[in-house]
TORTOR-88145 format. One record per residue (C-alpha): x, y, z; residue number from 0; residue in one letter. Coordinates in steps of 0.25 Angstrom, whole numbers, always signed. Example, Ala and Ser with C-alpha at 12.3 -4.5 7.8 and 13.67 -1.06 7.14 Angstrom:
BEGIN
      X      Y      Z   nr  rest
    +49    -18    +31    0     a
    +55     -4    +29    1     s
This chain:
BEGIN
      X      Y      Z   nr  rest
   +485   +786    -43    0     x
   +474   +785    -54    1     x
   +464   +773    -53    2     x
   +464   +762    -61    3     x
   +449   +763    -66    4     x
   +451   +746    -71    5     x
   +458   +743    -57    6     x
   +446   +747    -50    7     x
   +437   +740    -59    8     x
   +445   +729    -56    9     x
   +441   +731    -41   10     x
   +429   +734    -44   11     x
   +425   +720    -51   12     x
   +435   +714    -39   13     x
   +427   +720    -25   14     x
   +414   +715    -32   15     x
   +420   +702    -32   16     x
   +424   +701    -19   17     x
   +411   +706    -14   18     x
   +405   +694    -24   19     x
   +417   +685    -16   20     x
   +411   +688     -2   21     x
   +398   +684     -6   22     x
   +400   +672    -12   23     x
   +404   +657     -4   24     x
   +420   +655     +0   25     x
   +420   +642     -8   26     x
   +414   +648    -19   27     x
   +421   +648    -33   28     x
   +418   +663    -34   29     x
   +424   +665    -21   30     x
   +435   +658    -24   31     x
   +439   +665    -37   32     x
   +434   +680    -29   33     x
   +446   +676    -18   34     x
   +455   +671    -28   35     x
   +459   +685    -32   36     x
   +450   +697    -26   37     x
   +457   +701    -14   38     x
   +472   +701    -22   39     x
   +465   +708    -34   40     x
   +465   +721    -24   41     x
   +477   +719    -19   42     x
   +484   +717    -31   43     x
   +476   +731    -38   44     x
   +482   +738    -25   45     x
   +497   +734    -31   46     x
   +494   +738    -45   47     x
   +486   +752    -42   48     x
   +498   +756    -31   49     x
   +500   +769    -34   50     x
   +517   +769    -34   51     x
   +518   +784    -29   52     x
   +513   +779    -16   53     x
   +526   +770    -13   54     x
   +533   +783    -14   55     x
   +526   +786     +1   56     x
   +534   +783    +14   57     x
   +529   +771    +22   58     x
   +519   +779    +30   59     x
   +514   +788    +21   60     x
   +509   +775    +13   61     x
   +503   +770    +26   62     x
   +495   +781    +27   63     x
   +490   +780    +13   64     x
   +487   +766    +12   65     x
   +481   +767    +28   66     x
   +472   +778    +21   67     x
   +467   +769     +8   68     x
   +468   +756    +14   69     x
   +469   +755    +30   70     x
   +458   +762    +35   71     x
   +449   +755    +24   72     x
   +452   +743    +30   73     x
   +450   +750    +46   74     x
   +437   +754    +39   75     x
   +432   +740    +33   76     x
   +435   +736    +49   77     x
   +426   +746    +56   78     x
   +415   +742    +46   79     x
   +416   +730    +46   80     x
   +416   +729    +62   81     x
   +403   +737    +62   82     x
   +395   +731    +51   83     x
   +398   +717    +57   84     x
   +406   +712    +47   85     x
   +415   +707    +58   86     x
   +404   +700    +64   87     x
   +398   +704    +76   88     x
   +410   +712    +85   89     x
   +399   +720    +92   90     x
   +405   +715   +105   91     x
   +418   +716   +104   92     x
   +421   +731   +112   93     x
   +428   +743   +105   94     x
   +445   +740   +107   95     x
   +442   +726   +100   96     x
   +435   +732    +88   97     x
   +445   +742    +86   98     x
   +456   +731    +87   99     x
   +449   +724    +76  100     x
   +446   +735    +67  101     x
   +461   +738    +69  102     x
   +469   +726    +71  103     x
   +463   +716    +66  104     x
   +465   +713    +51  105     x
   +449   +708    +48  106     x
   +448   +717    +35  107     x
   +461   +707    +29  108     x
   +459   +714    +15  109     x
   +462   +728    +16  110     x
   +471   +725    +28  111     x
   +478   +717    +19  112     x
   +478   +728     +7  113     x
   +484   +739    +18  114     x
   +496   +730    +22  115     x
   +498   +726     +9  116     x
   +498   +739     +4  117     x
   +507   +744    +15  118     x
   +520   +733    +11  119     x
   +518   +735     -4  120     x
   +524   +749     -1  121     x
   +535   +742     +6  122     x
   +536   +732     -6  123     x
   +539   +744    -15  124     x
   +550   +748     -9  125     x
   +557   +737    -10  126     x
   +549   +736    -26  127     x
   +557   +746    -29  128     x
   +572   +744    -25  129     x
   +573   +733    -38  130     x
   +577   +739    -50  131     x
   +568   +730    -62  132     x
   +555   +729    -65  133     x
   +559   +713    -66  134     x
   +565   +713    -51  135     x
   +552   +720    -48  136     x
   +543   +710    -52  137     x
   +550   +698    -47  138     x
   +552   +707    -33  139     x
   +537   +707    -33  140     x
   +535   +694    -36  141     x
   +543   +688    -27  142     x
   +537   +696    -15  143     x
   +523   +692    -19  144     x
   +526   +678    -19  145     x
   +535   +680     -6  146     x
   +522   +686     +1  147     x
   +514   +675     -3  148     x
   +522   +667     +5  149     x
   +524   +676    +17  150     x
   +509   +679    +18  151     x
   +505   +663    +18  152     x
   +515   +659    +27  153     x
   +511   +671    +36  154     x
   +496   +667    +35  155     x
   +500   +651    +36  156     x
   +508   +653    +47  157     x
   +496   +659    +56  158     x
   +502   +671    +55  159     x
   +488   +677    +47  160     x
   +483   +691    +52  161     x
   +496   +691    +60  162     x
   +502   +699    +71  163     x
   +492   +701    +78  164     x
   +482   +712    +78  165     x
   +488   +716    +66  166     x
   +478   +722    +57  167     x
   +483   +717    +43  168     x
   +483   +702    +37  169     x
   +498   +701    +34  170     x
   +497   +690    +26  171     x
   +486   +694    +17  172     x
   +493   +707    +16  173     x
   +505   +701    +11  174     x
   +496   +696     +1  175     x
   +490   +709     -3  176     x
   +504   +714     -4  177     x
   +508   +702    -16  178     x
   +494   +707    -23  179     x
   +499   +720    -23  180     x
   +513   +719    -28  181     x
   +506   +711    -38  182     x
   +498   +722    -43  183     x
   +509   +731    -40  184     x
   +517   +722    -52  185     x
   +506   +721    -62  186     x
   +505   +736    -62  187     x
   +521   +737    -63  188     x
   +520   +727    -75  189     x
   +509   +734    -82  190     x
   +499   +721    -80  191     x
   +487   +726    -91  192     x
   +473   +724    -88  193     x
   +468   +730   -102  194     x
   +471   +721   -112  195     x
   +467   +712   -125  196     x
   +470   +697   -125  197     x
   +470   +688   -138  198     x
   +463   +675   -139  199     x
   +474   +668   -134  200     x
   +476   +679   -121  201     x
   +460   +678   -119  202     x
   +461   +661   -117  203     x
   +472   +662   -108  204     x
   +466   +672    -98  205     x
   +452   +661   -100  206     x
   +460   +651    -98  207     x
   +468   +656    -85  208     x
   +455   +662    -80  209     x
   +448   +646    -81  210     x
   +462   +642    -74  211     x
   +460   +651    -60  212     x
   +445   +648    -61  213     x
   +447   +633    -58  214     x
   +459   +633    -50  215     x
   +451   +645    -38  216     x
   +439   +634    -42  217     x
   +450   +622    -36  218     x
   +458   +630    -27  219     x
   +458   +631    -11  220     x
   +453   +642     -3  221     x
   +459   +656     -7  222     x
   +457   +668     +1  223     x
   +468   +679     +3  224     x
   +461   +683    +16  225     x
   +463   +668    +22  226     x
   +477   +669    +15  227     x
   +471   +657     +7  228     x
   +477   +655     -7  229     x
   +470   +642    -12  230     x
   +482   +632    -17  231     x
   +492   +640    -23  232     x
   +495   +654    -20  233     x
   +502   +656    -32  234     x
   +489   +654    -40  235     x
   +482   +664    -31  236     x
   +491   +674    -34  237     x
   +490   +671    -49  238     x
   +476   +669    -50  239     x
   +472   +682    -41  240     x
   +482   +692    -51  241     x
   +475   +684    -62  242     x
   +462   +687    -59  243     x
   +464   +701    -53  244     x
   +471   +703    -66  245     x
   +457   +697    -75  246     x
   +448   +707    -68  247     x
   +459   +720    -70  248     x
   +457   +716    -85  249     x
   +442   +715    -84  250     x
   +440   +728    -78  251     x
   +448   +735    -89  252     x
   +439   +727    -98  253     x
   +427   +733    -88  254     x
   +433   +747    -89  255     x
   +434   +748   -105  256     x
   +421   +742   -106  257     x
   +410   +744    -96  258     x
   +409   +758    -89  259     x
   +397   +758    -81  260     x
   +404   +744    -75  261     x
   +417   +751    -74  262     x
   +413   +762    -66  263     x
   +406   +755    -54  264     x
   +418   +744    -54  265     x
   +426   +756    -54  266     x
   +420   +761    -43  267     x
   +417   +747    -33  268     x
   +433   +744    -37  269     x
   +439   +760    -32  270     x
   +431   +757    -21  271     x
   +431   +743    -17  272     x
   +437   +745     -3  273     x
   +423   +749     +1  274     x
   +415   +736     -7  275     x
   +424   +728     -1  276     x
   +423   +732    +14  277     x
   +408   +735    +12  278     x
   +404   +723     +5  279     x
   +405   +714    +19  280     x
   +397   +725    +27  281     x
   +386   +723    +16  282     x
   +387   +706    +15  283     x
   +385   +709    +32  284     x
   +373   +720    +29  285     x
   +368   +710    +18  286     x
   +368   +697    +27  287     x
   +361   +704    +39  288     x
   +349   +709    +31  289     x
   +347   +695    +24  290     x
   +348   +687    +37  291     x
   +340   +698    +44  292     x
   +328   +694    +32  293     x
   +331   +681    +27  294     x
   +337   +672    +39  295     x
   +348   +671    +29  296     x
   +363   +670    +35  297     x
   +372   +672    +20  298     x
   +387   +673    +24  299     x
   +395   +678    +11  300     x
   +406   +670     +9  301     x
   +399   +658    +16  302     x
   +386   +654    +11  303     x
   +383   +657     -2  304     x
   +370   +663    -10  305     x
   +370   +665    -23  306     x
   +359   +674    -23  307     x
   +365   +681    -11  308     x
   +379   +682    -17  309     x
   +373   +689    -30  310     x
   +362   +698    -19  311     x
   +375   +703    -11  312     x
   +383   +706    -21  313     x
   +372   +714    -29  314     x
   +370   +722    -16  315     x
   +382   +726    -16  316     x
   +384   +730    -29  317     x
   +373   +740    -27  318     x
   +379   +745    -12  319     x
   +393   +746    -17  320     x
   +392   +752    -31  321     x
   +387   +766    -24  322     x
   +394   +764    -14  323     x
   +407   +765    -22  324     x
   +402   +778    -29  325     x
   +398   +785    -19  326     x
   +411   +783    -11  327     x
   +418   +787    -23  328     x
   +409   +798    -25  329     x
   +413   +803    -10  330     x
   +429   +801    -13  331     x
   +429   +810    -24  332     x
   +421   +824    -16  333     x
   +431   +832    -10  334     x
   +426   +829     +3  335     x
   +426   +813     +4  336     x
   +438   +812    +11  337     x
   +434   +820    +23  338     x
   +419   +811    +22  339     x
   +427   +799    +22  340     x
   +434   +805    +33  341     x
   +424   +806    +41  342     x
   +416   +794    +38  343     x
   +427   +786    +42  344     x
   +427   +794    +55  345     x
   +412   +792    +57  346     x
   +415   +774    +54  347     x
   +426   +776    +65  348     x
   +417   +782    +75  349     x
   +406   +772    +72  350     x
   +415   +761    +74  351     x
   +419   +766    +88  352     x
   +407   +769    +93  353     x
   +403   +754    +87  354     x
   +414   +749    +95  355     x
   +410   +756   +109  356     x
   +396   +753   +108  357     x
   +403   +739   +111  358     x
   +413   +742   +120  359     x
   +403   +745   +131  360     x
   +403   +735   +145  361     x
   +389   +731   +142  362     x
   +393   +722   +131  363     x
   +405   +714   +139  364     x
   +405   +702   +135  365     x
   +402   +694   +150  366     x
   +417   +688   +149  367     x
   +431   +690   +154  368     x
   +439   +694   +141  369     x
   +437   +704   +131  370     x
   +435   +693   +120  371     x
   +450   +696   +112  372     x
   +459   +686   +109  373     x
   +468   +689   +122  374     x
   +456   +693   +132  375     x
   +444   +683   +127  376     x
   +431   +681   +133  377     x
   +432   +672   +143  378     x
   +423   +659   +146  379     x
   +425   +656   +161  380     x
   +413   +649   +163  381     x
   +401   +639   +159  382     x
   +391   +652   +162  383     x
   +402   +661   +152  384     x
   +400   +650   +141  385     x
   +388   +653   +142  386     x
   +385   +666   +142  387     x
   +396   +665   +132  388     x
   +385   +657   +123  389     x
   +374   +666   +125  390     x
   +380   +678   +120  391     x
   +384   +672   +107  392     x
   +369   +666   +106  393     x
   +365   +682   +109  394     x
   +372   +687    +95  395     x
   +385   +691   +100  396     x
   +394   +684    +91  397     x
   +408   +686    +98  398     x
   +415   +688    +83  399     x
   +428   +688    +85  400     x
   +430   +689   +101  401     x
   +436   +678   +110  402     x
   +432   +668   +120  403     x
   +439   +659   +130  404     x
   +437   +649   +138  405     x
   +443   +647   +153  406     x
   +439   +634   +157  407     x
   +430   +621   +156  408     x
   +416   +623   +152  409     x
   +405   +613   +159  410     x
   +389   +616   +153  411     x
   +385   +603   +161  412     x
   +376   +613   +165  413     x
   +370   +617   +154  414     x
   +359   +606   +148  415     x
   +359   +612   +133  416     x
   +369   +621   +130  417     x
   +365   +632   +118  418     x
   +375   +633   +107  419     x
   +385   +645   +104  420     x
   +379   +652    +93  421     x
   +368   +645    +88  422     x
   +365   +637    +76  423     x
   +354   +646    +67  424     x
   +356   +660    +73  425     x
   +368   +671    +69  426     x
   +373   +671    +85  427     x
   +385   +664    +83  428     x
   +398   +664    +90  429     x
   +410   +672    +82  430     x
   +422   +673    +91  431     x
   +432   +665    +95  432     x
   +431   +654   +109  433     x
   +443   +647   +116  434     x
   +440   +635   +125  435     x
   +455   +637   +126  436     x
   +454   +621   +129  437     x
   +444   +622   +138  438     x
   +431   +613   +138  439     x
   +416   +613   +138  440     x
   +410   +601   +143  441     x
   +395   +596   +145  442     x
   +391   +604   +132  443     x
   +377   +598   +130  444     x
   +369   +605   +117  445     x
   +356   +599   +112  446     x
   +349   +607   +102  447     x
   +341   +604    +88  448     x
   +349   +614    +80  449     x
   +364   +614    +76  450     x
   +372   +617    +88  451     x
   +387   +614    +96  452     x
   +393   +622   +107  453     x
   +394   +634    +96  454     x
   +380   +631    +88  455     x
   +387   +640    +78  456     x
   +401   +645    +76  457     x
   +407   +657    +69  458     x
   +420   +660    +78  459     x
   +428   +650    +84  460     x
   +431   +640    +94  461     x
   +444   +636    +99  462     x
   +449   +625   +111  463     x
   +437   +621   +117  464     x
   +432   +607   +121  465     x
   +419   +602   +122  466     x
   +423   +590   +133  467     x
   +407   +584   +133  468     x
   +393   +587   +131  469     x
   +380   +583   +121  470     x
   +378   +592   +108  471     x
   +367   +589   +100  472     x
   +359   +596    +87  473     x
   +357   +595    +73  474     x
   +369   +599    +69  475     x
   +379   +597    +79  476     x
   +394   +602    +84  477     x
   +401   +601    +96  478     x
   +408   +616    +93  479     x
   +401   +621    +82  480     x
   +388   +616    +73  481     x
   +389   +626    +63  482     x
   +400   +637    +60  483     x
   +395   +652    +55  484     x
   +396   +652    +40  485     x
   +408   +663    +39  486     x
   +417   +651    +42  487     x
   +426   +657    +53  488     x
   +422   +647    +63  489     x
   +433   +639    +71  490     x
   +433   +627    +80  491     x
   +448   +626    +84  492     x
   +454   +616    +93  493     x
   +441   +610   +101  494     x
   +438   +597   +107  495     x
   +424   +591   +105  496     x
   +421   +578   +116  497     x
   +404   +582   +117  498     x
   +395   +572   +112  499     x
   +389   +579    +97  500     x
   +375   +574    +92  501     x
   +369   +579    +80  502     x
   +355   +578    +76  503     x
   +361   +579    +60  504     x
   +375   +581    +60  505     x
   +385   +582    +73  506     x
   +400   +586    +72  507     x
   +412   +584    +84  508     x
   +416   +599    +83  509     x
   +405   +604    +72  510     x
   +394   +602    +63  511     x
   +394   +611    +51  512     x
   +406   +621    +54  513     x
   +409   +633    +44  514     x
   +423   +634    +50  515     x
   +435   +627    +55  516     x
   +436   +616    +65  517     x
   +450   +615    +69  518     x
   +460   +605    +78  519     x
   +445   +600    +85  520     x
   +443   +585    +91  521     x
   +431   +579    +92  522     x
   +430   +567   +102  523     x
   +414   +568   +105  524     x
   +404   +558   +100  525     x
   +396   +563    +88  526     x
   +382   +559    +84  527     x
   +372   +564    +72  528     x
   +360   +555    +70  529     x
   +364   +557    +55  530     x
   +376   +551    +57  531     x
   +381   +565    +54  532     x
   +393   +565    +66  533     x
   +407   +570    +65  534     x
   +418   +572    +74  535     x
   +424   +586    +69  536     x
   +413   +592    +59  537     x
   +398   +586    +54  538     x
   +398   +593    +43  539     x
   +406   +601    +36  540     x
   +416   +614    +41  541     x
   +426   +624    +35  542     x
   +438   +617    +39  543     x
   +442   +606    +49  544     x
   +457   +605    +53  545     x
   +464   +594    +63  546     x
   +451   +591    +69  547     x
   +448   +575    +73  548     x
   +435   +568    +80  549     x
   +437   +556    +87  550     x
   +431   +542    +81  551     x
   +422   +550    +70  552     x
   +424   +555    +57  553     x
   +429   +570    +57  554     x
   +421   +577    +48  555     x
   +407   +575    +40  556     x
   +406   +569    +25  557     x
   +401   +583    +22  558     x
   +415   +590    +26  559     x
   +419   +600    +17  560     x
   +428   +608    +21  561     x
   +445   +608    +23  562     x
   +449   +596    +34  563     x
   +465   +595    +38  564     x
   +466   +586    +47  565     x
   +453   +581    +51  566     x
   +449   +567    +57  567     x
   +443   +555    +65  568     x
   +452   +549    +76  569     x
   +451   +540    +88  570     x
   +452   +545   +103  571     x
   +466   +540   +102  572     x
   +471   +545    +91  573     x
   +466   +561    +95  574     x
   +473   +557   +110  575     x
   +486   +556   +102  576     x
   +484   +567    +93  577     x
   +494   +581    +98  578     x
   +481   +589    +95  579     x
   +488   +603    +93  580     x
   +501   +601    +90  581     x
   +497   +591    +80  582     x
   +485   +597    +73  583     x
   +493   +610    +71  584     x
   +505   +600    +66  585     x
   +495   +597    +53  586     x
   +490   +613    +52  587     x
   +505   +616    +50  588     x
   +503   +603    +39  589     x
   +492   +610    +33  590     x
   +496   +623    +32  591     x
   +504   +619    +22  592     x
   +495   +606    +15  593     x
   +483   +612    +16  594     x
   +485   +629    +15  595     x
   +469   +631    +13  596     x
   +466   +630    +28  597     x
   +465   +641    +36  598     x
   +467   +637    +49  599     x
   +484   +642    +52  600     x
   +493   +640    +64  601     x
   +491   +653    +70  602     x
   +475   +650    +74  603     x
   +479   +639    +78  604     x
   +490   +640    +87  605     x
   +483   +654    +95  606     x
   +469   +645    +97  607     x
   +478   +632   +103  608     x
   +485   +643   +110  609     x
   +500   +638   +109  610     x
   +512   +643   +103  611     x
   +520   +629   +101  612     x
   +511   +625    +91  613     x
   +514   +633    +80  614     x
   +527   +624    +80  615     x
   +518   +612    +75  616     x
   +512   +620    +65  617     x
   +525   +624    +58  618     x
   +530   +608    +60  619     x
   +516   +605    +52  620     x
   +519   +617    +43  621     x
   +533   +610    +40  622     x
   +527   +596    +40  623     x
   +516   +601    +29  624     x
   +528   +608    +19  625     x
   +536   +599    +19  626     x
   +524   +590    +15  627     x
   +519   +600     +5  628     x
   +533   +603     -2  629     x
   +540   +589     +1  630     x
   +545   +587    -13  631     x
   +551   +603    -13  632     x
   +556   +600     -2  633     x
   +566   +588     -4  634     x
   +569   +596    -18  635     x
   +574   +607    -10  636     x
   +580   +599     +3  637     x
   +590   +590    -10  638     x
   +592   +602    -17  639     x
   +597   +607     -3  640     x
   +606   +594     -1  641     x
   +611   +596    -15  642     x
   +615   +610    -11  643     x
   +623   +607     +1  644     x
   +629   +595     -4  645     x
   +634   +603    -16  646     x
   +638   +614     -4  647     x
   +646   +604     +2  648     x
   +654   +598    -11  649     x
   +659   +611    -14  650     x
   +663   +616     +1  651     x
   +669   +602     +2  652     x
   +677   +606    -11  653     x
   +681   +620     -8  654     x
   +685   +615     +7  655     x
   +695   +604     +0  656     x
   +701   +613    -11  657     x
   +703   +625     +1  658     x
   +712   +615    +11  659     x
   +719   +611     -1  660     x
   +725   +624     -5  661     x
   +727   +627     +9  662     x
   +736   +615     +9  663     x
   +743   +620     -3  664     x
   +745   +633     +3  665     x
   +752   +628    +15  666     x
């Protein structure tokens, strides 16, 4: 099928935005209006430049073709990803566990997504074509959009995201990608124009929509496809995301019948913008290692925000891409490109595997039962394996994405000055994922002039542990966490804080300044700043705080900023009372409904407080907060239900009275 010369314009000027997207801060107004549309805009060109004569194939040989343009691009981005550290470090994690991520695990959600999605449009068509009208048609296809809207959010609501297990595609945001597409598919099939004059009146209109989109992403909630996060209405996602994809289409055929020198490297950054947009991330990484390497400076895209680092990131790769793009389509069109790519893809293959056994040797063993997966973790069996535990993340090994446990109670009476997990001011952080599995740590005594709790600084997680006594004291002080990394993937779920916090500035019950989410935590220890900075949950600010309560002091710091369900002071009493779990997840089910803009869902929960019952207090709560939501739809529904039957009954009664009668007669 020939090429669309505007299409890929259009990606062109998109892939440049995403790059721009990744740069910028998440709260951001740029951000907001990049993620707003970018990701459906390439789904949405998938649907409308499907070439029709390949719905002709059978099943398996479309599997083949779309595994050849768009599964082993995904596999690819994997491998390069894993050896560049764009996965963080998982140096340490031996060869059968980087293979299993590679291939079952679906961390590159985009082209995942785009392979899945690709795959169920063919099954789509099939049943696209048995209706007869171009009307039926349409209103087939809009129904199925609007029905997998609702499938894919109830299956991401549910806890159901990246689900069955070790599957390797998001089947939620793939049934996303698969609305985008058949939405495409339509405005191709309806001859949707792009090249086109407008009057004075047509010109004001698009102004005046364009002003309208503007404000309402400036006022609307989070959106992110990834994080199945649509803002407030999905409905004006939708709309707003064809609008806009619809806005740059047009200006790229304005582009195209204008600006040639322009046209031709958009032309060629859009027909390759598979390879910007896995290389981009490699670069940022490449990008942030030299500039800390020279300046001391940590810049996190995404995260912290530069404005003369946004505008230097972007430049450089401009000039890194552009002939990047030429020369790889320079290669494609020799008659011998396919057997180069061939064999370079051979060569990645091999490097990877000969990355992987490097690690894979005893030598580097961790010193700890388990093999640090989610059924086998590493295990913490003593005071001396806590330790070592400590050191080895205070060494550079970060852990990402590996597992601990802890087997019993933890007594560090003996240790006079225990040195943080991961300490403030160094890039040795901890980045996996430790369960106290409701075991304690008692006698936790850290004195120290810097920031500092148990985990100085946190990037992974921690999850049902208890600190049951002990003395911290620092600048900047927690009980689990001071600070959290700046990516904002940090957790502490369903911990217990009883330690005694004093902080030389500011002093937090479970944090001080935590980039990430504190979740179903109690504080009951006594907290002191000689500012008169003290908390019971958070001193001074963190991503989000859900069902967490201090005992006898405020929760949270005047300076919070971030999303709180949930959150506040009681008395020892009043938490005695409190049915911590069954409760707590009672209001999550709540606020799944009330508040769709957090991210926390049942399904994290319930595997971290390890029981299976609970999911039935979830879907009370889930009930509880519809019924709340939609209490005025309801009671139109459940009279108009009454109306119903009793009008049902009426009529039976009738019919029954008028049968015996004539029954009667007859004898």
């Amino acid at each position: 099928m020939k090429r669309f010369v505007e299409i890929d314009v259009a990606r062109g000027i998109v892939i440049l935005l995403v790059v721009l997207g990744h740069l910028v801060a998440f709260d951001n107004f740029l951000w907001s209006w990049i993620f707003s549309f970018h990701m459906p805009f390439f789904f949405l060109v998938s649907g409308y430049c499907t070439n029709s004569k390949n719905f002709e194939l059978s099943f398996f040989d479309y599997l083949k073709k779309c595994i050849k343009s768009v599964l082993l691009m995904a596999i690819t981005c994997r491998i390069l990803y894993m050896l560049t550290g764009v996965f963080g470090d998982v140096q340490n994690m031996n060869l059968n566990q980087k293979l299993l991520k590679i291939f079952l695990e679906p961390s590159e959600w985009f082209i995942a997504s785009l392979f899945l999605g690709r795959l169920l449009f063919w099954g789509y068509i099939k049943i696209y074509k048995i209706f007869a009208t171009p009307k039926i048609r349409l209103l087939f296809s809009t129904f199925s959009t609007a029905l997998l809207f609702y499938i894919s959010t109830w299956w991401s609501e549910s806890g159901l995201h990246y689900k069955p297990e070790h599957f390797p595609f998001p089947i939620d945001t793939s049934l996303i990608a698969l609305a985008f597409i058949i939405i495409g598919f339509e405005a191709r099939n309806n001859n949707i124009s792009f090249n086109f004059s407008l009057n004075r009146v047509q010109k004001y209109l698009v102004y005046a929509l364009i002003l309208c989109t503007l404000i309402f992403i400036k006022n609307d909630t989070y959106v992110n496809v990834s994080d199945m996060k649509f803002g407030r209405s999905q409905l004006f996602f939708v709309l707003n995301a064809c609008f806009w994809c619809w806005l740059i289409c047009c200006l790229s055929f304005k582009i195209v019948n204008s600006v040639k020198s322009i046209t031709h490297i958009l032309e060629m950054l859009g027909k390759h913008s598979i390879i910007v947009y896995i290389g981009h991330t490699i670069l940022f990484v490449f990008l942030n290692k030299v500039l800390n390497y020279y300046t001391g400076i940590e810049y996190v895209p995404m995260h912290n925000f530069n404005n003369y680092l946004v505008v230097i990131y972007f430049f450089i790769t401009c000039i890194v891409f552009i002939p990047i793009c030429f020369l790889w389509n320079y290669l494609r069109q020799r008659k011998n490109s396919v057997k180069i790519m061939r064999v370079g893809y051979i060569i990645l293959v091999l490097i990877f595997l000969a990355w992987g056994a490097k690690y894979n040797t005893p030598e580097n063993t961790m010193p700890f039962e388990g093999d640090g997966t989610v059924k086998k973790p590493y295990l913490i069996n003593s005071e001396e394996e806590f330790c070592e535990f400590r050191d080895l993340v205070n060494s550079g090994i970060s852990f990402q994405g590996q597992y601990f446990e802890q087997t019993c109670n933890l007594d560090l009476r003996t240790i006079e000055n225990f040195d943080p997990i991961g300490i403030f001011g160094t890039d040795k952080y901890f980045y996996g994922i430790y369960d106290g599995a409701g075991y304690s740590i008692s006698n936790l005594n850290i004195n120290r002039e810097d920031n500092c709790a148990l985990f100085g600084v946190l990037g992974g997680e921690i999850h049902n542990l208890k600190i049951e006594s002990g003395n911290i004291s620092g600048e900047c002080v927690g009980s689990f966490a001071s600070h959290a990394t700046s990516d904002g993937n940090a957790v502490i779920f369903n911990c217990y804080n009883n330690a005694v916090i004093h902080g030389n500035v500011r002093a937090g019950g479970i944090a001080d300044n935590f980039n990430g989410s504190i979740l179903f935590c109690i504080n009951t220890g006594n907290i002191y700043s000689e500012t008169n900075c003290a908390y019971g949950i958070a001193s001074y600010s963190a991503k989000e705080v859900m069902h967490s309560y201090s005992a006898n002091m405020k929760a949270l710091g005047n300076d919070f900023s971030g999303i709180q369900i949930s959150t506040a002071e009681l008395s020892n009493k009043e938490l005695s009372r409190k049915e911590f779990k069954a409760k707590l997840l009672i209001e999550l089910g709540e606020n799944c409904v009330l508040n769709p803009q957090q991210r926390i869902d049942i399904n994290y929960c319930q595997n971290r407080l390890d029981s299976q019952k609970l999911y039935l207090y979830y879907i009370w709560g889930y009930i509880v907060g519809l019924l709340k939501n939609c209490l005025i739809e309801i009671i139109c529904i459940l009279g108009l239900i009454i109306l119903f039957i009793l009008s049902k009954k009426k009529v039976s009664d009738g019919y029954t009275h008028r049968y015996f009668k004539r029954k009667r007669v007859n004898l």
